[in-house]
TIPA-14002 format. One record per residue (C-alpha): residue in one letter; x, y, z; chain; residue number from 1. Coordinates in nm, 2 decimals, decimal comma. Each point is the difference from the previous one (the first is absolute). Layout:
<atoms>
ATOM aa     px     py     pz ch   i
ATOM  A      X      Y      Z  A NUM
...
</atoms>
This chain:
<atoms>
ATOM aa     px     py     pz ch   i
ATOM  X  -2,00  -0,56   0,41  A   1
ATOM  X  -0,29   0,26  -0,13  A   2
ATOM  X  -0,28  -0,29   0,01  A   3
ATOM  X   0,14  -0,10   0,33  A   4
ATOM  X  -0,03   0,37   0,12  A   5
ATOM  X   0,25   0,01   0,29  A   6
ATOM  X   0,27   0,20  -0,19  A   7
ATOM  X   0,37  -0,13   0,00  A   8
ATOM  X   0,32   0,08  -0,11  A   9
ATOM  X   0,16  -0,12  -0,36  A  10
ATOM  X   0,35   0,03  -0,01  A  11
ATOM  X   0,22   0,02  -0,32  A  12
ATOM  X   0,38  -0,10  -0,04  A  13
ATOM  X   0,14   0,22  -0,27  A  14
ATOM  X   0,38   0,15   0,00  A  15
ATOM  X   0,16   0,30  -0,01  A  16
ATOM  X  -0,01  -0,01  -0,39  A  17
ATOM  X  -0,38   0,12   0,06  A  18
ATOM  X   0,17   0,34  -0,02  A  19
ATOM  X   0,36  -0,05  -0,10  A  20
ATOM  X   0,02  -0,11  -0,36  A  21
ATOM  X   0,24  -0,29  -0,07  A  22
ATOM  X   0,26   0,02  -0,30  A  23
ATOM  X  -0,03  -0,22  -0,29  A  24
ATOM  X  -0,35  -0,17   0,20  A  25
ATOM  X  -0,31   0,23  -0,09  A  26
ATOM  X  -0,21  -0,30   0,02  A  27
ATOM  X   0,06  -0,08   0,35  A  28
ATOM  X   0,02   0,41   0,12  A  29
ATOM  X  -0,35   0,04  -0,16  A  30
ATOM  X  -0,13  -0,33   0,16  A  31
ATOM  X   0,12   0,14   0,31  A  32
ATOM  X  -0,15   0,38  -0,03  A  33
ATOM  X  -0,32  -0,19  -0,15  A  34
ATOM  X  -0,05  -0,21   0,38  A  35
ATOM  X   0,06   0,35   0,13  A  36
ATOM  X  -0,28   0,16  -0,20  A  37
ATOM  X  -0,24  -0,27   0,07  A  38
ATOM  X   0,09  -0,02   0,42  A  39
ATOM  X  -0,11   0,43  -0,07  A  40
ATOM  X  -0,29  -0,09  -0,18  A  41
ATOM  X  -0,18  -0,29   0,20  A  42
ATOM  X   0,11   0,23   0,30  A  43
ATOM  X  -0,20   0,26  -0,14  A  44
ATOM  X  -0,31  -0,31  -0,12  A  45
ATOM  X   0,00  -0,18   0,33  A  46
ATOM  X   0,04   0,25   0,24  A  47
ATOM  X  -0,41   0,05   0,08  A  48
ATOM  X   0,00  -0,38   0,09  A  49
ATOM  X   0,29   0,05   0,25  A  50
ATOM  X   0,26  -0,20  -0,18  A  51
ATOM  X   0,34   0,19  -0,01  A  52
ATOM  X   0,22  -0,07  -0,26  A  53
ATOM  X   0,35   0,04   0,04  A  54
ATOM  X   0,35  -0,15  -0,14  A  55
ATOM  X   0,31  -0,04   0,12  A  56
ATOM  X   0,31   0,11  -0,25  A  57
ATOM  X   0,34  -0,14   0,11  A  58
ATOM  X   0,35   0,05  -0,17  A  59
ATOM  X   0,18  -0,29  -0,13  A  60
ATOM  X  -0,01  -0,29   0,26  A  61
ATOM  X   0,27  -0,20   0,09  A  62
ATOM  X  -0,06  -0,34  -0,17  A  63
ATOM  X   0,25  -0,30  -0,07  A  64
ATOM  X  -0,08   0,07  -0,33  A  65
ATOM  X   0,15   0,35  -0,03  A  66
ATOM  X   0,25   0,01   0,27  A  67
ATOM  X   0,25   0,03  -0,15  A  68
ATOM  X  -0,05   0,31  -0,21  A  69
ATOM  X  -0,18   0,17   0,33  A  70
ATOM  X   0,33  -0,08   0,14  A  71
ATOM  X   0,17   0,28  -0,16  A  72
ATOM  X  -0,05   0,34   0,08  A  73
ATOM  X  -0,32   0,21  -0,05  A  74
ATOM  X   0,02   0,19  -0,36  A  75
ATOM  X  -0,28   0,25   0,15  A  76
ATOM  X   0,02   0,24   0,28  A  77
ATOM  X  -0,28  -0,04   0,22  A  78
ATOM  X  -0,12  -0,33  -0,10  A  79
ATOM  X  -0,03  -0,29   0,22  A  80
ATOM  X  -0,06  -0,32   0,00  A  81
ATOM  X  -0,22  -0,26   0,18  A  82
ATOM  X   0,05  -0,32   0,21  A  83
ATOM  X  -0,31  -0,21  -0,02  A  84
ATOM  X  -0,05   0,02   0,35  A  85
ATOM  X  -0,02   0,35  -0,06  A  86
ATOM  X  -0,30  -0,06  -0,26  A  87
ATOM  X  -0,21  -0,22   0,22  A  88
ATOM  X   0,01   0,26   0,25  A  89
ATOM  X  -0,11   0,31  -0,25  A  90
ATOM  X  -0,26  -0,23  -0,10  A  91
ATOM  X  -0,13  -0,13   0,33  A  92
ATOM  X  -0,03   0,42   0,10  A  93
ATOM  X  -0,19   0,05  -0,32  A  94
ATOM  X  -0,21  -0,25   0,07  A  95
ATOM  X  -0,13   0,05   0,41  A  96
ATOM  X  -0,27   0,07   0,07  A  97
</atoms>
C-alpha cells in the first residue's frame, strides 16, 4: 500500500480479550492486547501515507463449536456477544472507504 501511494484501510480482527484479560489463558489475552498495540502503532506509522488502521473487537461469537456453553447465561454484566453476521458488518464499516 505505501509503494502504491493511494492510502487504504487495514483492518484487524482481534476480541474483546484485547482489553479484558481471560482466566487461566494469559497467552491468548496477551496475543489479543499485542494485535491491539500493533493496529495503535501502524495507525500512528502509516497514517502520513493515508492508510488507516483500524480493528474490529467482538465478544464471543456464536459458533457450532461453542454453542452450547454460549447457551447459558451471561456470567458478566454488560457483556455481549456476537453473531457472525454481526462481525462482517463491523468489519465491512471499518473498512469503507
Amino acid at each position: 500500500m505505501v509503494g502504491a501511494g493511494r492510502g487504504g484501510r487495514l483492518v484487524n480482527i482481534s476480541g474483546c480479550h484485547d482489553t479484558v484479560p481471560l482466566n487461566l489463558r494469559s497467552a491468548y489475552s496477551i496475543s489479543k492486547g499485542g494485535l491491539a498495540m500493533l493496529t495503535k502503532s501502524l495507525a500512528l506509522e502509516l497514517a502520513e501515507h493515508r492508510i488507516a488502521v483500524n480493528a474490529v473487537s467482538p465478544g464471543a461469537i456464536l459458533t457450532d463449536m461453542n454453542s452450547a456453553s454460549l447457551s447459558k447465561p451471561e456470567p458478566v454484566s454488560g457483556s455481549w456477544r456476537a453473531f457472525p453476521p454481526t462481525v462482517s458488518a463491523a468489519w465491512m464499516i471499518a473498512s469503507a472507504p
